[in-house]
Short mmCIF file of the C-alpha atoms (twelve columns), coordinates in Angstrom:
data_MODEL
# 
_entry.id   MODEL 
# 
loop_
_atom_site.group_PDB 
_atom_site.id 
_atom_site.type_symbol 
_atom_site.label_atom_id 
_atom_site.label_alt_id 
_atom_site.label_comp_id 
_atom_site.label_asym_id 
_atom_site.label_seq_id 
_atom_site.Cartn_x 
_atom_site.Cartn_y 
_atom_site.Cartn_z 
_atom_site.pdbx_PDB_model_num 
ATOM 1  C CA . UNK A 1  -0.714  -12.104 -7.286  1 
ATOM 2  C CA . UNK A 2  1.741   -9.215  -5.964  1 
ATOM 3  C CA . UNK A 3  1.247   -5.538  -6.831  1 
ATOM 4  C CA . UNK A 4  3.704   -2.238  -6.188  1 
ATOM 5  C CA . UNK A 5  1.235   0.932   -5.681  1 
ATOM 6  C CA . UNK A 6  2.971   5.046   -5.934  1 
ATOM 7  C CA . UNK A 7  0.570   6.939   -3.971  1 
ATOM 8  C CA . UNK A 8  1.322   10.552  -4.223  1 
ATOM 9  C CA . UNK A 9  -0.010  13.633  -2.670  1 
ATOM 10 C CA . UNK A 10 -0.227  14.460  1.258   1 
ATOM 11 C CA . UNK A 11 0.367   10.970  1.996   1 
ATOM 12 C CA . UNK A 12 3.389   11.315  4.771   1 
ATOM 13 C CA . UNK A 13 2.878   12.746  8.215   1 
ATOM 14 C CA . UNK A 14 -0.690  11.997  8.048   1 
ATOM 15 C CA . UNK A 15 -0.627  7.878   9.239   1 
ATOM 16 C CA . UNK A 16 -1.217  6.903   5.942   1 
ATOM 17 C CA . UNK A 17 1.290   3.552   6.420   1 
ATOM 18 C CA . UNK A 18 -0.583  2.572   9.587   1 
ATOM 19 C CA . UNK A 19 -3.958  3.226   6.937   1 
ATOM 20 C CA . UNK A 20 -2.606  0.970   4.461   1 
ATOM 21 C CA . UNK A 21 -0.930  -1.768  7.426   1 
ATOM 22 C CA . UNK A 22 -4.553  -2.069  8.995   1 
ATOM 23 C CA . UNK A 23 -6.053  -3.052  5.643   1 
ATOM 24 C CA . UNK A 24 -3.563  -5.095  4.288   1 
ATOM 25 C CA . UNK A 25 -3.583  -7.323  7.692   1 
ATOM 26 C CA . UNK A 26 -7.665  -7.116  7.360   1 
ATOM 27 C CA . UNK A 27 -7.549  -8.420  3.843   1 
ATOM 28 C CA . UNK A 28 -4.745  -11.140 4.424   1 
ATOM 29 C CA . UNK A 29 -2.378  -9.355  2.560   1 
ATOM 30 C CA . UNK A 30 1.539   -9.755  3.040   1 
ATOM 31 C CA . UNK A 31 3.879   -6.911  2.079   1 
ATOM 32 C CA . UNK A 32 5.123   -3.566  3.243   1 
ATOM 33 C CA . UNK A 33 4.459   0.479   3.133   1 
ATOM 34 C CA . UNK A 34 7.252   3.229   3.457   1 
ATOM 35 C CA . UNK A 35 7.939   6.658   2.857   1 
ATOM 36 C CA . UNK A 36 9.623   7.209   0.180   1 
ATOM 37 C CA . UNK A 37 12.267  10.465  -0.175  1 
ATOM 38 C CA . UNK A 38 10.507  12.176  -2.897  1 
ATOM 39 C CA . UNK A 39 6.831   12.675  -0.586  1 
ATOM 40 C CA . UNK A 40 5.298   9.532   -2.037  1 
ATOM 41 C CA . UNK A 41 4.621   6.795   -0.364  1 
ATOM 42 C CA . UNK A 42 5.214   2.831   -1.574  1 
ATOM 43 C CA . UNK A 43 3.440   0.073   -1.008  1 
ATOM 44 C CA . UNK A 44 3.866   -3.503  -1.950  1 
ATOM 45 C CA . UNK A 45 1.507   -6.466  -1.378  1 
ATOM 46 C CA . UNK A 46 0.701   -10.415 -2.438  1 
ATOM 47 C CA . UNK A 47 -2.139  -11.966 -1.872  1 
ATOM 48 C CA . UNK A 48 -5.303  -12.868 -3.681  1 
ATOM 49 C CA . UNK A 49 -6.349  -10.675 -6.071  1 
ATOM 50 C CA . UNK A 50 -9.147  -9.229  -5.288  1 
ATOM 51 C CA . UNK A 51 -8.001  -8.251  -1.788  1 
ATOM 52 C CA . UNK A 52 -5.122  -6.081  -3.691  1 
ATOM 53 C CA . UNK A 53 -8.131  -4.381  -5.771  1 
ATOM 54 C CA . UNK A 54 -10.252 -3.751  -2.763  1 
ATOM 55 C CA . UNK A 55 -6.797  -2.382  -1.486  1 
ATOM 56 C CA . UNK A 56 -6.333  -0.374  -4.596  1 
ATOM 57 C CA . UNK A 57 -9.837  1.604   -3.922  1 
ATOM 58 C CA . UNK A 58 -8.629  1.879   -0.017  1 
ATOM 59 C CA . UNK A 59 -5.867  3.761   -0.995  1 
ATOM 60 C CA . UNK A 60 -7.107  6.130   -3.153  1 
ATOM 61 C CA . UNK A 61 -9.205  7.439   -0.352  1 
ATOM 62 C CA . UNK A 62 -6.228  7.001   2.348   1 
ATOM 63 C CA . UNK A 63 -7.121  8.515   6.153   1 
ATOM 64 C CA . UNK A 64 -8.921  11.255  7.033   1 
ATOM 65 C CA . UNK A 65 -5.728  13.914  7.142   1 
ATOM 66 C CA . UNK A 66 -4.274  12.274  3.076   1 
ATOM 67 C CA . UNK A 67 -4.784  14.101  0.411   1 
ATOM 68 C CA . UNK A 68 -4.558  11.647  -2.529  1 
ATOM 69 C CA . UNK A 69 -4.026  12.845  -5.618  1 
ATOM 70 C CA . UNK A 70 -2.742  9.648   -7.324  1 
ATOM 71 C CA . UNK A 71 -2.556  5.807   -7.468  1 
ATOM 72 C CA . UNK A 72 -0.136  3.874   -9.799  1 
ATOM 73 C CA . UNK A 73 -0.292  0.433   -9.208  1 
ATOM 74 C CA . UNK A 74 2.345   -2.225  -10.964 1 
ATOM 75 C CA . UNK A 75 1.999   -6.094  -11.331 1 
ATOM 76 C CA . UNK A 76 4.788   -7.317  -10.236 1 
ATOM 77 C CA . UNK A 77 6.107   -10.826 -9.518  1 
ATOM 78 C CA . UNK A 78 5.458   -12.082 -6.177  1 
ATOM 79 C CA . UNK A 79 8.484   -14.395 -5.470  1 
ATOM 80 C CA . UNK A 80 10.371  -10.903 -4.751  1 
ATOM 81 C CA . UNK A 81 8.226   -10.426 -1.522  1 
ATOM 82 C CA . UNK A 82 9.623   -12.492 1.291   1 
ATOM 83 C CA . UNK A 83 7.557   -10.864 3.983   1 
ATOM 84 C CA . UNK A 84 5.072   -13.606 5.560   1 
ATOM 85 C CA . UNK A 85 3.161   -10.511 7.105   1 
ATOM 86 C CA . UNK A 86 2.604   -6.905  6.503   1 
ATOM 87 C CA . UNK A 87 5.148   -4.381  7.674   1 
ATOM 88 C CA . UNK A 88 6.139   -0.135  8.009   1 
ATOM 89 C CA . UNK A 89 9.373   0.231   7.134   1 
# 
């Protein structure tokens, strides 16, 4: 299973990436996080399923300096992640 999350709010400048990196290693999940031009921050992950919802919840809440004030997650196809770990880009 492979998801693409838009997480917008105070999400860059505030470590969220390195947030979302330490779970998604902790859960087994392979993919990437990055800033994205417009504030918001992306992330993109594969892995069993219900790591990526236990993920999902994680991100909503994001670090102690994010101020979250959305979560749109995506299904997406997971042949179009080549990562074989999780990355900040």
């Amino acid at each position: 299973m492979a998801a693409l999350f838009l997480i917008v709010g105070q999400v860059q400048g505030v470590g969220y990436r390195w947030f979302v990196a330490r779970h998604s290693r902790r859960l087994g999940l392979h993919g990437h996080a990055r800033n994205l031009p417009d504030g918001t921050v992306e992330v993109v992950v594969t892995g069993p399923g219900e790591s990526i919802d236990e993920l999902q919840g994680l991100l909503r809440d994001g670090p102690a300096f994010a101020k979250v004030t959305s979560v749109e997650r995506r299904d997406i196809l997971d042949h179009n992640i080549n990562q074989k770990y999780f990355e900040i880009m």
